[in-house]
N, C-alpha and C positions, 0 to 999 in steps of 0.2 A: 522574525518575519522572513519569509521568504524576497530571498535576493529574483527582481523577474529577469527572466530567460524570454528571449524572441523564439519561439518553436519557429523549427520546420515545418514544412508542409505535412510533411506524412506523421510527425510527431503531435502537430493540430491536430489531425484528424484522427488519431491515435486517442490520443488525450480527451477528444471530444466524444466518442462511444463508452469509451471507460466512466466519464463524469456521469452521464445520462444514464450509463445503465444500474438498478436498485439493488442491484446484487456483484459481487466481484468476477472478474470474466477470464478466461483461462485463457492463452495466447492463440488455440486453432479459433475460441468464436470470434475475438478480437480481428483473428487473418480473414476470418469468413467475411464480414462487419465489413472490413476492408475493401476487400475484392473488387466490390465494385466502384469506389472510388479511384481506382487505378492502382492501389500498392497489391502485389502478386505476389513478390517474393515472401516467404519468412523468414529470412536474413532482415528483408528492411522491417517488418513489424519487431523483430528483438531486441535489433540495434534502437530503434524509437523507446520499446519499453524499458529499455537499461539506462538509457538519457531522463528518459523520464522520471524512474526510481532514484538515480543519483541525482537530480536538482529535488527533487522534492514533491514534483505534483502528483507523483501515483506511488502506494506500495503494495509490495508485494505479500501476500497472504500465504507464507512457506505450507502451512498443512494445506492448504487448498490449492495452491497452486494457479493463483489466479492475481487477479492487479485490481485494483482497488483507487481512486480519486481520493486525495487527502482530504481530513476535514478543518483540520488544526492549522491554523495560518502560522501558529506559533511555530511548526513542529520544527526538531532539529533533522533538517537534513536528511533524509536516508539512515540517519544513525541510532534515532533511537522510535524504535513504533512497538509499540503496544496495543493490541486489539481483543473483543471478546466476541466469541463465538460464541451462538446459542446452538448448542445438539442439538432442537428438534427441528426451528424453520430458518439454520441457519445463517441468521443474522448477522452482519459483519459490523461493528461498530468500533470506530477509532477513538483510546481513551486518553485523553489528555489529564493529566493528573500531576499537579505540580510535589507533591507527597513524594509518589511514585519517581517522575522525574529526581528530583532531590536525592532520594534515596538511593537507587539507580547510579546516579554519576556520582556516590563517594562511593560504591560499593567494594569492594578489593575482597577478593575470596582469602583462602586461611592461608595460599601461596602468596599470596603478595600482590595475584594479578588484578589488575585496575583494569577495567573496560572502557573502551570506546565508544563500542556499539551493541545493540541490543537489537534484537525481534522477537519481542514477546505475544502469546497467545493463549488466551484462560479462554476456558470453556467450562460451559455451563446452560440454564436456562437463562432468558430471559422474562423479563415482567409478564409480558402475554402471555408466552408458554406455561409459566408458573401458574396461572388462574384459571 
């Protein structure tokens, strides 16, 4: 479970575009989003989304390039996110998988190395798209 964090202000309302919005948001629309509520710089929106990635309530979607509102109350941390993308209406959906998970935190490659952390991303169709 996530340990709660008191947000700042600009991390609230940071946090609060990001949840609402149906799709993951790339940092200029997130600055745009902002604007008007008074945060100008983007210095203060990266410093917000980097706070936010490391406790947990948003992550980051590396091939896209965008941030994302957790769905997994479970999740660990920033450490380990797995998601699947659909190639056609891009659909971002966060997969919780205790299999997965399980599997993942004993994995040790043929050096020896044990991991940490993970960001995983499978692409594919989704149910819709498929029909």
């Amino acid at each position: 479970m996530h340990k709660e964090h008191t947000l700042t202000k600009n991390q609230q309302i940071i946090f609060d575009i990001i949840d609402k919005s149906p799709e993951p948001l790339k940092a200029y629309s997130i600055l745009f989003n902002v604007q008007k509520k008074g945060i100008k710089a983007p210095l203060q929106v990266y410093r917000a989304l980097d706070k936010l990635v490391e406790i947990g309530k948003i992550h980051k979607i590396e091939s896209r390039n965008a941030f994302i509102a957790c769905q997994n109350s479970s999740c660990q941390v920033a450490k380990a996110t797995a998601f699947s993308i659909c190639e056609m209406c891009e659909k971002v959906t966060e997969i919780s998988s205790t299999g997965l998970s399980k599997y993942l935190t004993n994995f040790k490659d043929k050096e020896g190395m044990k991991y940490s952390k993970y960001n995983l991303e499978f692409f594919g169709l989704c149910k819709k798209c498929r029909t």
